[in-house]
PDB file with one MODEL, atoms N, CA, C and O in Angstrom:
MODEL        1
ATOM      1  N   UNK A   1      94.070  95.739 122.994  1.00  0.00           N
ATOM      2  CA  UNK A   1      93.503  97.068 122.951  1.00  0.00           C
ATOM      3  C   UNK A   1      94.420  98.044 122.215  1.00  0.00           C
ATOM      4  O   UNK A   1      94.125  98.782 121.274  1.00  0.00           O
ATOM      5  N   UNK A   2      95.510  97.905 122.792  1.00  0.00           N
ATOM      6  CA  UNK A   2      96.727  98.379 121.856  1.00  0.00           C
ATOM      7  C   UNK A   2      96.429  98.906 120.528  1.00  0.00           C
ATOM      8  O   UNK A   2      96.221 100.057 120.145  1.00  0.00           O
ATOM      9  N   UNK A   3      96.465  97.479 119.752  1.00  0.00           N
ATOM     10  CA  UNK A   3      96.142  97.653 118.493  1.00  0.00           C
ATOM     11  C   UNK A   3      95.273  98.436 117.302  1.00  0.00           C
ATOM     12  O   UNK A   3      95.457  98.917 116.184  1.00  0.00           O
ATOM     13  N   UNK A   4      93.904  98.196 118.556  1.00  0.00           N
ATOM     14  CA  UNK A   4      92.840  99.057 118.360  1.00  0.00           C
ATOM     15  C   UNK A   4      93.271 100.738 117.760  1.00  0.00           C
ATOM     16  O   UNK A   4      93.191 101.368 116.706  1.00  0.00           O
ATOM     17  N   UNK A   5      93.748 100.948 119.134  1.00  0.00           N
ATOM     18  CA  UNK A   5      94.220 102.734 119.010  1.00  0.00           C
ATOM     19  C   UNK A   5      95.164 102.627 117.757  1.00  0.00           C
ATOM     20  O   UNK A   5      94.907 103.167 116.681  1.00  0.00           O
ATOM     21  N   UNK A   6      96.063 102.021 117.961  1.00  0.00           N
ATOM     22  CA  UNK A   6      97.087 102.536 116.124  1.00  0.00           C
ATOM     23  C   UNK A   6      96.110 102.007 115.013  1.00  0.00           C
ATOM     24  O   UNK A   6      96.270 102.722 114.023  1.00  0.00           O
ATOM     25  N   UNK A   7      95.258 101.139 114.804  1.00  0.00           N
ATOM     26  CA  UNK A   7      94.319 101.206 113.858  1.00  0.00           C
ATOM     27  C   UNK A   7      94.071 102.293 113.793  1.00  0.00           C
ATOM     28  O   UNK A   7      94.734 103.013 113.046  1.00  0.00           O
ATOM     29  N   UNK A   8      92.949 102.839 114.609  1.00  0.00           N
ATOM     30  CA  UNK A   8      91.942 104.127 114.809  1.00  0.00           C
ATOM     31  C   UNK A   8      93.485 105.125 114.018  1.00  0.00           C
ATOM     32  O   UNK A   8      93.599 105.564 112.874  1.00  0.00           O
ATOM     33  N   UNK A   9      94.215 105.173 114.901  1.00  0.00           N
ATOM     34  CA  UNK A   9      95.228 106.534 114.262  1.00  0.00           C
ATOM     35  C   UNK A   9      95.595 106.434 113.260  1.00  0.00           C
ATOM     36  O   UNK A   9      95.538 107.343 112.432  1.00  0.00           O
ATOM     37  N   UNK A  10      96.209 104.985 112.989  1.00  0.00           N
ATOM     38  CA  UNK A  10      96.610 105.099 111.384  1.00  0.00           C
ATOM     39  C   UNK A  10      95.526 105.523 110.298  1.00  0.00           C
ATOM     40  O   UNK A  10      95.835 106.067 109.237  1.00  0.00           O
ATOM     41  N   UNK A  11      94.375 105.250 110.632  1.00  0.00           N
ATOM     42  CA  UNK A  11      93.132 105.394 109.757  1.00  0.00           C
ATOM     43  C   UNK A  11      92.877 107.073 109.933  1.00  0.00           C
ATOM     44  O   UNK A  11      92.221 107.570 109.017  1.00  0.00           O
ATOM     45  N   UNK A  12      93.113 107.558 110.498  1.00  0.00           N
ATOM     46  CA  UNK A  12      93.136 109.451 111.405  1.00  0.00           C
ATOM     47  C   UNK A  12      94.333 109.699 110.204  1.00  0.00           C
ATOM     48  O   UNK A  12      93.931 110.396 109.272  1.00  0.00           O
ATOM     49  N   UNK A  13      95.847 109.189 110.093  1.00  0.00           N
ATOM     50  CA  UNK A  13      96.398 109.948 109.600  1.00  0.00           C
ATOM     51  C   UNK A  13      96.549 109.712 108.106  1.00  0.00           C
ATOM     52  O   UNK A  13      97.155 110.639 107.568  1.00  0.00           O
ATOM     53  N   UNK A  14      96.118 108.593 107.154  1.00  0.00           N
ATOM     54  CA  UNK A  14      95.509 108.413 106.328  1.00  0.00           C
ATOM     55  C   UNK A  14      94.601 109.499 105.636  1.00  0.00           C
ATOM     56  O   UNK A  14      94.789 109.850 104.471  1.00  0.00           O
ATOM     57  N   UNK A  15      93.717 109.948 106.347  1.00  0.00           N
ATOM     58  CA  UNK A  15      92.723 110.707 106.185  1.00  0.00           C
ATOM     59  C   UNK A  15      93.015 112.098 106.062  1.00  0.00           C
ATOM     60  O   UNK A  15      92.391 113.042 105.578  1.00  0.00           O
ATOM     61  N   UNK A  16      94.436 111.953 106.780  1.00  0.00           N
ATOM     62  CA  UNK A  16      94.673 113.382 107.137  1.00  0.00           C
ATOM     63  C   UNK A  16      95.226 114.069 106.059  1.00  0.00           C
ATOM     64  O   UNK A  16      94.914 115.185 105.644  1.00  0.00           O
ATOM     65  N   UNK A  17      96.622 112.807 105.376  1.00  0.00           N
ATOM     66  CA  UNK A  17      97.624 113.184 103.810  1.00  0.00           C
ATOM     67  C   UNK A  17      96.408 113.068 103.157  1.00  0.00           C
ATOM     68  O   UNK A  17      96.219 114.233 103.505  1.00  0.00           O
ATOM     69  N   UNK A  18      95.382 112.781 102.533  1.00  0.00           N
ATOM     70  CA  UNK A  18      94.341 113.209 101.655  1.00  0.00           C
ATOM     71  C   UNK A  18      93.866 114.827 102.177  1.00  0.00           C
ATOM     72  O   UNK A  18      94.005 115.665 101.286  1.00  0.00           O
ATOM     73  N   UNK A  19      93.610 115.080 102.809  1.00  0.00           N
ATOM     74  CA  UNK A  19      93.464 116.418 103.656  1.00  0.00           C
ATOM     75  C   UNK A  19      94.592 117.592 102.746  1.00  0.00           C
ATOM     76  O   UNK A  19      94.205 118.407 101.908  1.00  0.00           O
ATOM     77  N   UNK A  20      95.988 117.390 103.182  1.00  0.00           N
ATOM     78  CA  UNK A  20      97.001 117.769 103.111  1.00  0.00           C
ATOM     79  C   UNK A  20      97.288 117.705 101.774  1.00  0.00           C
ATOM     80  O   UNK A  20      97.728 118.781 101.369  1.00  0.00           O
ATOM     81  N   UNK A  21      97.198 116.754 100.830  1.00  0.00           N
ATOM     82  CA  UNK A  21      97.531 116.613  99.376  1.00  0.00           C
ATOM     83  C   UNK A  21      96.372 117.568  98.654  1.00  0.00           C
ATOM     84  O   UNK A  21      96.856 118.249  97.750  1.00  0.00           O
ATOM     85  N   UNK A  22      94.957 117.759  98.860  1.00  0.00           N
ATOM     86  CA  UNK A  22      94.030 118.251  98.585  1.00  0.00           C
ATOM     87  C   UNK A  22      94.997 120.117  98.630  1.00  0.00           C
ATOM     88  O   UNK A  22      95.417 120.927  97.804  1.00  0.00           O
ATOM     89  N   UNK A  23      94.933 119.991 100.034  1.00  0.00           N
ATOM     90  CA  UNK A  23      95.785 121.548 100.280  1.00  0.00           C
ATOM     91  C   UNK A  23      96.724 122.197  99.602  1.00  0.00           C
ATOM     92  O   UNK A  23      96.916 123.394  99.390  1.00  0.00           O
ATOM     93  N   UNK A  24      97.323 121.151  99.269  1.00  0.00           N
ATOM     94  CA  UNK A  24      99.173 121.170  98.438  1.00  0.00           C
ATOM     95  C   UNK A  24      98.765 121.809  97.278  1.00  0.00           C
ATOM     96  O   UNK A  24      99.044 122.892  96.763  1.00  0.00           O
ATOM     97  N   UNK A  25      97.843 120.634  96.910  1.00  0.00           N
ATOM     98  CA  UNK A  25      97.732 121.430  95.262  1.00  0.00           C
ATOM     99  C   UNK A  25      96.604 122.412  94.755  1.00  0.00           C
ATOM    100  O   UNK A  25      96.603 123.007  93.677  1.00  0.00           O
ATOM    101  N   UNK A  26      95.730 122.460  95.657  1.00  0.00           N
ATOM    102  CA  UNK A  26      94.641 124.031  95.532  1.00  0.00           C
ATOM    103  C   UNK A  26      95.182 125.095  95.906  1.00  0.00           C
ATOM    104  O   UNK A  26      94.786 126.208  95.558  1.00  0.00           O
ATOM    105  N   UNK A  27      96.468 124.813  96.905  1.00  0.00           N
ATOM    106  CA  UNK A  27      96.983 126.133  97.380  1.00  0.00           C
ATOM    107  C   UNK A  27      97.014 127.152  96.321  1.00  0.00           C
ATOM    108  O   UNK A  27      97.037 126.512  95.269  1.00  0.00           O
ATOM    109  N   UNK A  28      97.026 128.413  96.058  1.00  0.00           N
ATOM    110  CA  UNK A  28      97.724 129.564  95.480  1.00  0.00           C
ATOM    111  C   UNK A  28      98.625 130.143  96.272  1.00  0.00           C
ATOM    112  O   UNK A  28      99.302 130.951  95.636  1.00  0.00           O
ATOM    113  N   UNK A  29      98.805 130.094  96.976  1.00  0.00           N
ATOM    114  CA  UNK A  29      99.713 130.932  97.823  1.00  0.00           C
ATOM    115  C   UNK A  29     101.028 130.236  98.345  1.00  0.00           C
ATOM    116  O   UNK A  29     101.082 129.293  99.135  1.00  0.00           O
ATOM    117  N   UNK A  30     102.267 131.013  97.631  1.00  0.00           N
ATOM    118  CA  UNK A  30     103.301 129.756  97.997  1.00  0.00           C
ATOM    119  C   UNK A  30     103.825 129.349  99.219  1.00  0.00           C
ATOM    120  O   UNK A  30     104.388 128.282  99.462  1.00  0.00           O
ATOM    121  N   UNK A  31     103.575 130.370 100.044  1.00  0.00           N
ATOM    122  CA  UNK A  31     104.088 130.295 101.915  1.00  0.00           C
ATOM    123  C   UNK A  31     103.567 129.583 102.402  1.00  0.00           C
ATOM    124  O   UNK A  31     104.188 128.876 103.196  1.00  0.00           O
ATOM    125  N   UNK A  32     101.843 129.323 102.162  1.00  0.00           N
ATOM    126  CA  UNK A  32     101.062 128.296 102.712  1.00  0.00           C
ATOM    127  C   UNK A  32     101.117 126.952 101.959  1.00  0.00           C
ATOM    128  O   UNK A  32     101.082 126.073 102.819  1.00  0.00           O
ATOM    129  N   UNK A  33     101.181 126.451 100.823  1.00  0.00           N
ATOM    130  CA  UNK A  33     101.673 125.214 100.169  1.00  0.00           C
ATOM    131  C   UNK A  33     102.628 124.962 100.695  1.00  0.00           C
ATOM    132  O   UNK A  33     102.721 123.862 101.238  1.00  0.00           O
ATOM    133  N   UNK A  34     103.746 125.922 100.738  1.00  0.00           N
ATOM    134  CA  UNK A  34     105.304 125.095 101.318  1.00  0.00           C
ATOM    135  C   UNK A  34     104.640 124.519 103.056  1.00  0.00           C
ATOM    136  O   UNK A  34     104.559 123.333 103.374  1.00  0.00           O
ATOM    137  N   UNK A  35     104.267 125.621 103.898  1.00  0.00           N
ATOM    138  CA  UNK A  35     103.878 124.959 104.928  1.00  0.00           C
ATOM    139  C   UNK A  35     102.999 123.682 105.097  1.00  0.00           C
ATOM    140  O   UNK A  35     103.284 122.754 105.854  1.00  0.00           O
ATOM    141  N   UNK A  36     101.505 123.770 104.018  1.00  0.00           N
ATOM    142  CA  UNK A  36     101.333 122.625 103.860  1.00  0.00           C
ATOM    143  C   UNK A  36     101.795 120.665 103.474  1.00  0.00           C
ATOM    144  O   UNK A  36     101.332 119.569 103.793  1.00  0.00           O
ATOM    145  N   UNK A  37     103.059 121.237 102.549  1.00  0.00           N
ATOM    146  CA  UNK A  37     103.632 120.121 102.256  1.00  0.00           C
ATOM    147  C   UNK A  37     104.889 119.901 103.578  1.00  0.00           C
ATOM    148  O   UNK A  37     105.347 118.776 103.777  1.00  0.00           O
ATOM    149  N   UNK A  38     105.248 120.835 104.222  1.00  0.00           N
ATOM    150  CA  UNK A  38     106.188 120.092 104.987  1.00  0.00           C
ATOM    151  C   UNK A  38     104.868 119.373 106.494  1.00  0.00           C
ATOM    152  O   UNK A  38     105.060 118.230 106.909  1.00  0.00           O
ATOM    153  N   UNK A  39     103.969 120.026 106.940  1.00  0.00           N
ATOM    154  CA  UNK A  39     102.856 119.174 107.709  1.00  0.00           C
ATOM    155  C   UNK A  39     102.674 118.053 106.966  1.00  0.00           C
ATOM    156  O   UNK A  39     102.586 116.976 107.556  1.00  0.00           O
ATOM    157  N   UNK A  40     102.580 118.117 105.427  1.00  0.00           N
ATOM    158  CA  UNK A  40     102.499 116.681 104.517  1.00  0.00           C
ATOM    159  C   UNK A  40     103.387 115.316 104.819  1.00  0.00           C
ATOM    160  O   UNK A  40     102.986 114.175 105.050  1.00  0.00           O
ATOM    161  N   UNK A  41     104.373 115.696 104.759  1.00  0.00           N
ATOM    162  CA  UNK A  41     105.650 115.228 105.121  1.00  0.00           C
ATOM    163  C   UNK A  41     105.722 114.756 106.561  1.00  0.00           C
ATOM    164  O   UNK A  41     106.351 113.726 106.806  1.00  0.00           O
ATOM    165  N   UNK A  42     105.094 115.466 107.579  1.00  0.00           N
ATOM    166  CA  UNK A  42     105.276 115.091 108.942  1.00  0.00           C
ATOM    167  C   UNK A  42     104.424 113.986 109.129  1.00  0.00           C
ATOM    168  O   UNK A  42     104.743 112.922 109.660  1.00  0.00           O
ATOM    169  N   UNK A  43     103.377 114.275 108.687  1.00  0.00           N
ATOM    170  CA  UNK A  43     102.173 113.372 108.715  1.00  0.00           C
ATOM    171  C   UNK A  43     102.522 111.799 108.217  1.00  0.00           C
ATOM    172  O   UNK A  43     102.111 110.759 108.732  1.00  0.00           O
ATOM    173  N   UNK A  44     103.507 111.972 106.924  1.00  0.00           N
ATOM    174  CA  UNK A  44     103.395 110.820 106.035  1.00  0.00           C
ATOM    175  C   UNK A  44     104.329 110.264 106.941  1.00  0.00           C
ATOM    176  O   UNK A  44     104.057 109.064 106.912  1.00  0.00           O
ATOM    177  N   UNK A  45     105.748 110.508 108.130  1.00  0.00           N
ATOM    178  CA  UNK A  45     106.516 110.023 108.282  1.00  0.00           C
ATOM    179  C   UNK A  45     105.877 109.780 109.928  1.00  0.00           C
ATOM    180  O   UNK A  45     106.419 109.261 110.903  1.00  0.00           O
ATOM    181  N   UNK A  46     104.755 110.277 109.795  1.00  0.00           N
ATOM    182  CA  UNK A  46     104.140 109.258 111.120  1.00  0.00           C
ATOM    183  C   UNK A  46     103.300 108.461 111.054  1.00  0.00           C
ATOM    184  O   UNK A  46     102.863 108.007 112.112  1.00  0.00           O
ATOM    185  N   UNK A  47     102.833 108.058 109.944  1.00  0.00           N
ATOM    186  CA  UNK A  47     102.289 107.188 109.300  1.00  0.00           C
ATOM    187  C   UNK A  47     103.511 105.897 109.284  1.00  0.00           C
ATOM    188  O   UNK A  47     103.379 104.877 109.959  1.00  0.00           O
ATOM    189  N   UNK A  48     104.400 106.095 108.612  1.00  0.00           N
ATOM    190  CA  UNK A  48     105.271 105.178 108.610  1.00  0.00           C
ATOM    191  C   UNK A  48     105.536 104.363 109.555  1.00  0.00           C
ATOM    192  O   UNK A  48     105.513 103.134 109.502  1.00  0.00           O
ATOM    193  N   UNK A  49     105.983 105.532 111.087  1.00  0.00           N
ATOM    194  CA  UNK A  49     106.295 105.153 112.013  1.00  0.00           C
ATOM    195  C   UNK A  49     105.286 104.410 112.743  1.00  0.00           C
ATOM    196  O   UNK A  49     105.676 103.614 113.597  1.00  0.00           O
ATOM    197  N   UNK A  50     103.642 104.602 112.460  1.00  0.00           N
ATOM    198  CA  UNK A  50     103.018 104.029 112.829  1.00  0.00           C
ATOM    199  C   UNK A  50     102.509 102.807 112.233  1.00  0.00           C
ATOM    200  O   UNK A  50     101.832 101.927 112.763  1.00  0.00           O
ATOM    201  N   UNK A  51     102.960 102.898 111.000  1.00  0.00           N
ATOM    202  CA  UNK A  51     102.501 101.637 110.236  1.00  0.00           C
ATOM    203  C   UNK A  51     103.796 100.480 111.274  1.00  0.00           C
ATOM    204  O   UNK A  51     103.552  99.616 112.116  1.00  0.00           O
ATOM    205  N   UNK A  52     104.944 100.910 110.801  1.00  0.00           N
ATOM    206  CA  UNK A  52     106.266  99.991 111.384  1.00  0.00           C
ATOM    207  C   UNK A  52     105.913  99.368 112.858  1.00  0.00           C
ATOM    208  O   UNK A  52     106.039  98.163 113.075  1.00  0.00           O
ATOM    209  N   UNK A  53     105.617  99.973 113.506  1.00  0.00           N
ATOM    210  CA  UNK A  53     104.880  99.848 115.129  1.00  0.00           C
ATOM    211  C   UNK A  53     103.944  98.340 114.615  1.00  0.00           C
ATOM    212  O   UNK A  53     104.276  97.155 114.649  1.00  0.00           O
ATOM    213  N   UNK A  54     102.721  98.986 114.169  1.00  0.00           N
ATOM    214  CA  UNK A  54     101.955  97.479 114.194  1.00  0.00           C
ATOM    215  C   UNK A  54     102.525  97.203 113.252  1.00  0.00           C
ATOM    216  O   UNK A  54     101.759  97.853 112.540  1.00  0.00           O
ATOM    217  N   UNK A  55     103.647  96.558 112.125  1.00  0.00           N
ATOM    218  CA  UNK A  55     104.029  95.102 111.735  1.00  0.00           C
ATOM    219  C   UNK A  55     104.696  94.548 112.767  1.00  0.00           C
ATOM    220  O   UNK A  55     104.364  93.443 113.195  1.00  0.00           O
ATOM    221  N   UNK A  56     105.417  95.042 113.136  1.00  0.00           N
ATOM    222  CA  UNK A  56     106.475  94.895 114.383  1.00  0.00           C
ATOM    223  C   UNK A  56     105.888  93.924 115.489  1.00  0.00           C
ATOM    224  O   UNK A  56     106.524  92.917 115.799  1.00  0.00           O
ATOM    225  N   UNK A  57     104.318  94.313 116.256  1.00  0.00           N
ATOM    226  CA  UNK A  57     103.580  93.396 116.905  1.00  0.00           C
ATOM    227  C   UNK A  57     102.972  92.653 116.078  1.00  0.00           C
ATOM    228  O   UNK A  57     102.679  91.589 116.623  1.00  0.00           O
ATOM    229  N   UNK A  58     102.592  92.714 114.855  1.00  0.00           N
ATOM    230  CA  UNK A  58     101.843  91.354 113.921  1.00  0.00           C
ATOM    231  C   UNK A  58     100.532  92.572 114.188  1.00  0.00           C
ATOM    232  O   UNK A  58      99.506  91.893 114.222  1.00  0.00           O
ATOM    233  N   UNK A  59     100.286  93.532 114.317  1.00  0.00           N
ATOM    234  CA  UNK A  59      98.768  93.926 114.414  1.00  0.00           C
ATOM    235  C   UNK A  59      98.681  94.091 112.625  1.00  0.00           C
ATOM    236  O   UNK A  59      97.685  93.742 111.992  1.00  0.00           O
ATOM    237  N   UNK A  60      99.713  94.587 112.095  1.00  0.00           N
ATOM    238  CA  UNK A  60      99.321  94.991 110.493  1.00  0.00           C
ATOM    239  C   UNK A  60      99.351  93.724 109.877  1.00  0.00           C
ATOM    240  O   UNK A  60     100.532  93.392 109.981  1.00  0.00           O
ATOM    241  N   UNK A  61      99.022  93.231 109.560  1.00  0.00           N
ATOM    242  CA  UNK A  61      99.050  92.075 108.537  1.00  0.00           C
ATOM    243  C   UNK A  61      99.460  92.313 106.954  1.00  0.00           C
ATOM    244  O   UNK A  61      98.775  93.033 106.227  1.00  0.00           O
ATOM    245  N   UNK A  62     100.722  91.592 106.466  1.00  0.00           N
ATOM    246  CA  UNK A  62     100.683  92.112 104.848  1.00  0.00           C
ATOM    247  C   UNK A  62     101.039  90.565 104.094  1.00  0.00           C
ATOM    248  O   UNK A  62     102.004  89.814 104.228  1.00  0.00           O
ATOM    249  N   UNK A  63      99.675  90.463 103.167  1.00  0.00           N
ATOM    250  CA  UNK A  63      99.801  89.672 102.260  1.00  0.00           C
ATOM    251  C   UNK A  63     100.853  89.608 100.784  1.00  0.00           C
ATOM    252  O   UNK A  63     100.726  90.031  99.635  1.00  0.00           O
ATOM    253  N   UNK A  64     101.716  88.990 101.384  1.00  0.00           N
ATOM    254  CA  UNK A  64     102.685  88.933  99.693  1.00  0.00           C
ATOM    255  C   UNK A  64     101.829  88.678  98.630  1.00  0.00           C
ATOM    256  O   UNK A  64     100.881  88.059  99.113  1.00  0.00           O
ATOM    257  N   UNK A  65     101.643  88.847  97.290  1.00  0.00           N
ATOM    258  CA  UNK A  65     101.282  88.562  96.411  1.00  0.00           C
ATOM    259  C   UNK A  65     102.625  88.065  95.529  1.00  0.00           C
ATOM    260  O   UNK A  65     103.704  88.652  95.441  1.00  0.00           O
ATOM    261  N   UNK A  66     102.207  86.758  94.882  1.00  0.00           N
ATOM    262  CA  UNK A  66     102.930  86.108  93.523  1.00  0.00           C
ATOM    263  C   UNK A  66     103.504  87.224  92.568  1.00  0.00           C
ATOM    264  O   UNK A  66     102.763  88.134  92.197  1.00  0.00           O
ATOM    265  N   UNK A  67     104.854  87.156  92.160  1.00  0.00           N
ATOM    266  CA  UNK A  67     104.890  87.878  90.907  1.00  0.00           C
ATOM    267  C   UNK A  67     104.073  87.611  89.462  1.00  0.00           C
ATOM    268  O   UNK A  67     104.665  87.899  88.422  1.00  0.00           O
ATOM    269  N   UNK A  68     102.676  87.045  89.398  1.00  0.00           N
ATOM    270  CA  UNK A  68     102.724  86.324  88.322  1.00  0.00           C
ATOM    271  C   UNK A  68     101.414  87.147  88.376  1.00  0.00           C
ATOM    272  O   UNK A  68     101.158  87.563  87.246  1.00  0.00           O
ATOM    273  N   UNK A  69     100.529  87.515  89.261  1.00  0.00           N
ATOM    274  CA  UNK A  69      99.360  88.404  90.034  1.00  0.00           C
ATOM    275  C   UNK A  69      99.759  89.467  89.391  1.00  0.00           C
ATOM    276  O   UNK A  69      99.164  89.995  88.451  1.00  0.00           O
ATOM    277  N   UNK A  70     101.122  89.931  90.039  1.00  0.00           N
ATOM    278  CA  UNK A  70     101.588  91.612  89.583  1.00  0.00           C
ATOM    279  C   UNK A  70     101.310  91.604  88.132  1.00  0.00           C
ATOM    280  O   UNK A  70     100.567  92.425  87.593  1.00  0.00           O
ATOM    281  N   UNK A  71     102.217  90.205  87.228  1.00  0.00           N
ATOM    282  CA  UNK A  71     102.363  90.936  86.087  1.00  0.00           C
ATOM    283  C   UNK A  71     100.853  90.852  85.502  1.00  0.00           C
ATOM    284  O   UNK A  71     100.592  91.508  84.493  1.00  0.00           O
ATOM    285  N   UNK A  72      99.800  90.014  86.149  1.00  0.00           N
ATOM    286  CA  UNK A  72      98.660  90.080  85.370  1.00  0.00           C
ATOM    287  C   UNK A  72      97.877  91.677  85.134  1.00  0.00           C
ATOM    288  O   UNK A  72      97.338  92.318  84.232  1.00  0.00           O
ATOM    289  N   UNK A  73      98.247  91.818  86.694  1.00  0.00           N
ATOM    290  CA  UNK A  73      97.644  93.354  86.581  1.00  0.00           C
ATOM    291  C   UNK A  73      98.203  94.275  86.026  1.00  0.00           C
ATOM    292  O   UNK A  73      97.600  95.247  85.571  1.00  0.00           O
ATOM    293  N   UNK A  74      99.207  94.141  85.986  1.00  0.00           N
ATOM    294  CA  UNK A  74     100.290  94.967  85.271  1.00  0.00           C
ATOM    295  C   UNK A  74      99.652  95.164  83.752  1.00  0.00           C
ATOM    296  O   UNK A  74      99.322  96.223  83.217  1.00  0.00           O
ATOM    297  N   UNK A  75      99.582  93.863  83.242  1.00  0.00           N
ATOM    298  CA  UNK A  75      98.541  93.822  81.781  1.00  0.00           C
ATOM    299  C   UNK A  75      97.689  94.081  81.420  1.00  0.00           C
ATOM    300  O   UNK A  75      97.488  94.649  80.346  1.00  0.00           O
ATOM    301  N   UNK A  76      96.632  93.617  82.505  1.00  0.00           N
ATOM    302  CA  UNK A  76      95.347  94.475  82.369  1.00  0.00           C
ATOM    303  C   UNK A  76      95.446  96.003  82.470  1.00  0.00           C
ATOM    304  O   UNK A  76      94.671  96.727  81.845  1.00  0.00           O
ATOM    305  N   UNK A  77      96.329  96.439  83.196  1.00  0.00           N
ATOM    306  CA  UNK A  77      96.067  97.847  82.774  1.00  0.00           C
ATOM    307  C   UNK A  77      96.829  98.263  81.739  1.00  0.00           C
ATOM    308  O   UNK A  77      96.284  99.121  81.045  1.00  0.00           O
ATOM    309  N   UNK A  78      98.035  97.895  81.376  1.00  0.00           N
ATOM    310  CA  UNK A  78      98.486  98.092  80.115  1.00  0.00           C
ATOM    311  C   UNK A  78      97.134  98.357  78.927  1.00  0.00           C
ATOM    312  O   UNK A  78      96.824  99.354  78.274  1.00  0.00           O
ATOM    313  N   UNK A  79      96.542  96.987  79.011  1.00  0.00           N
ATOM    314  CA  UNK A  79      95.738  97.006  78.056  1.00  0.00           C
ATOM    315  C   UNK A  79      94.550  97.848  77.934  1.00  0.00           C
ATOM    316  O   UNK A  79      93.721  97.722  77.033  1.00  0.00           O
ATOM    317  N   UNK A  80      94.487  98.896  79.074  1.00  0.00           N
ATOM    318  CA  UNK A  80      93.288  99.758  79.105  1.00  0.00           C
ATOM    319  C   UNK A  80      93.796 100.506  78.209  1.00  0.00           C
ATOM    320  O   UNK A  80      93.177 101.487  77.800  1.00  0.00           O
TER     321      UNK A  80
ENDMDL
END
């Protein structure tokens, strides 16, 4: 069940730095951008902390990819 909830949140604070990045840079006003980017910042470093949490139990799962994958993609977009 655990897991469940830091899914659900990580997916909450995900949602949230799109929120916050949106803010950052429409701001005009520099008192409220600075405030926005340091909430930016809080957000992103609980994200972290919540990402670290589930690898830690195995709830996050992360697939290595081949270096040979990278450089393909790497090319294909080169080549756009």
């Amino acid at each position: 069940m655990n897991n469940l909830i830091f899914e659900n949140y990580l997916l909450v604070l995900k949602s949230t730095v799109e929120v916050f990045v949106h803010g950052t840079l429409e701001s005009s006003n520099e008192d409220v951008r600075n405030l926005l980017k340091t909430c930016l910042s809080d957000i992103m470093t609980s994200q972290a902390n919540t990402y670290d949490i589930m690898a830690e139990n195995g709830w996050y799962q992360i697939n290595n990819v081949d270096s040979s994958t990278i450089n393909q993609t790497l090319n294909k977009i080169k080549g756009q």
